[in-house]
N, C-alpha and C positions, 0 to 999 in steps of 0.2 A: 197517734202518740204525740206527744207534747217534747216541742224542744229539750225542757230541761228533764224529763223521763229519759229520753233519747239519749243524752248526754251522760245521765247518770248511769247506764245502761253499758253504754261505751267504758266510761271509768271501771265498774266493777269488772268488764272483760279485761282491761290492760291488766288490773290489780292481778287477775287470774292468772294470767298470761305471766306477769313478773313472779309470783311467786312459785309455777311452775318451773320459771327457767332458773329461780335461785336451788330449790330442789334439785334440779337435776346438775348444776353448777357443784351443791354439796354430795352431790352422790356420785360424782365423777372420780373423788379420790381427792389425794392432797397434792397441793400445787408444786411444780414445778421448776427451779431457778432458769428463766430465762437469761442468755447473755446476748446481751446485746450486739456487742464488739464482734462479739463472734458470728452471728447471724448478719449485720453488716458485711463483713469482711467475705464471708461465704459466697452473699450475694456480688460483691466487687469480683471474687474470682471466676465466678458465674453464676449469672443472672438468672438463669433460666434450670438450676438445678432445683432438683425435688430432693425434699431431704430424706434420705435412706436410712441416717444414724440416728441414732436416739442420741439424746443430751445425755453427756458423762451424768452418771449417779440416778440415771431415771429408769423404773421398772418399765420394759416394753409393753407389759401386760395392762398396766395401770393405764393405759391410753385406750382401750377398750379393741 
């Protein structure tokens, strides 16, 4: 197989690859407000927490 076959080859996988991951990006539901400050601060009071709460205003469900 020839370099630039090889190449083009590769291209058409990432292409795959990206419009896969935008489908499943759109089919995940609609986005959510992140806050920042608040996720900062979270972490300042501890670092090592795993978040348990869902963000005010966000369906639990919607996260899969």
């Amino acid at each position: 197989m020839s370099k630039d076959k090889a190449a083009a080859l590769a291209n058409e996988q990432k292409i795959k690859n990206l419009r896969a991951a935008i489908k499943e990006g759109e089919a995940s539901g609609p986005a959510v407000e992140f806050d920042m400050d608040e996720f900062l601060s979270s972490m300042r009071d501890n670092p090592f927490a795993v978040f348990t709460e869902w963000p005010s205003g966000a369906d639990e469900n919607a996260f899969g």
